[in-house]
N, C-alpha and C positions, 0 to 999 in steps of 0.2 A: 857646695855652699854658694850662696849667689853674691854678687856683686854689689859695693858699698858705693849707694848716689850719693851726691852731693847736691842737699834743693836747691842751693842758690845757684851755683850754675846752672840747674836742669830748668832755671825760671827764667835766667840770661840768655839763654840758648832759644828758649822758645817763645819769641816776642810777637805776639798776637797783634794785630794792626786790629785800633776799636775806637769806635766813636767817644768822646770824650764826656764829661756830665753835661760841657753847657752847647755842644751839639748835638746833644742825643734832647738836651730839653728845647732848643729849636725848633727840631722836626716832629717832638712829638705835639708840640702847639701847635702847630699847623697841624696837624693828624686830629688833634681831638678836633678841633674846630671844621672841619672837610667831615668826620665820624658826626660829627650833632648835627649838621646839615644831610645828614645821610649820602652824601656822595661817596665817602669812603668806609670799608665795615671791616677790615684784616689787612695785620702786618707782619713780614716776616725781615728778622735780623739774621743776617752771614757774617759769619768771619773765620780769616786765616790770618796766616803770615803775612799775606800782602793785598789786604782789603778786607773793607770793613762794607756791609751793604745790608740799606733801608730798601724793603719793595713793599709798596700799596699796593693793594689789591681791591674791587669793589665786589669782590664775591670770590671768598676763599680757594674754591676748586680753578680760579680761571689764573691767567699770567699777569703778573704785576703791572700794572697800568702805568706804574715810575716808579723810579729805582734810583735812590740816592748810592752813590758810592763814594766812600773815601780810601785812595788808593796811595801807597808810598810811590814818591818819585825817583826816576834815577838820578843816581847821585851826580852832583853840578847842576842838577837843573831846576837848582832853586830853593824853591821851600822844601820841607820832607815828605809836606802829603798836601794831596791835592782833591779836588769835590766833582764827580761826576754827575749831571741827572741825564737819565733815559730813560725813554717811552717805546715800546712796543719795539724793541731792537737799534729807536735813533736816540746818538748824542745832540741833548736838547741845548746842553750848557756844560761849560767845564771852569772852574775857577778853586784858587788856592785857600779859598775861603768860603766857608758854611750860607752864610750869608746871602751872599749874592745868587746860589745855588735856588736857598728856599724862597727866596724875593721873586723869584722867575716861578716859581709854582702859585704863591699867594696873588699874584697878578693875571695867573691864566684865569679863562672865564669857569666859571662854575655851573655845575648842574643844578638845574631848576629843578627839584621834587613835587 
């Protein structure tokens, strides 16, 4: 006979690190607006235990051109999560806040089509 779970624990236990509603609608207004200019066309979301991540892509098969991450911190140091962007393997920006993350994309230049 098999073994009797308990959901609520088995849901405490497994605590998913994820974008929240009103950063996940941050970055995707910046995505749609980069998408109708044609500079961006696919996106793929990650998550574990201990990160959450946004990567742009300007053509599906190729490597994310930037890559938002929101990662838990270690404990004392500060807030509980914190906001990565990288490009092509470099950290571009890092802050404890969504905000200032996408501000530093919406100000890079943009491709002309």
């Amino acid at each position: 006979m098999g073994e009797t779970l308990n959901i609520a624990e088995h849901r405490r236990r497994s605590s998913w690190l994820c974008f929240s509603r009103g950063e996940l609608k941050r970055i995707l207004s910046l995505y749609s607006q980069r998408v109708a200019s044609g500079e961006w066309r696919d996106y793929a979301i990650d998550i574990n235990d201990q990160m959450a991540a946004f990567s742009v892509f300007r053509r599906s098969f190729e490597r994310p051109i930037f890559t938002i991450t929101k990662r838990r911190q270690p404990r004392g140091a500060g807030t509980g999560t914190g906001f990565v962007l990288m490009s092509r393997g470099r950290r571009l920006a890092e802050s404890p806040y969504i905000d200032e993350v996408v501000e530093l994309l919406e100000r890079r230049p943009h491709a002309v089509v």
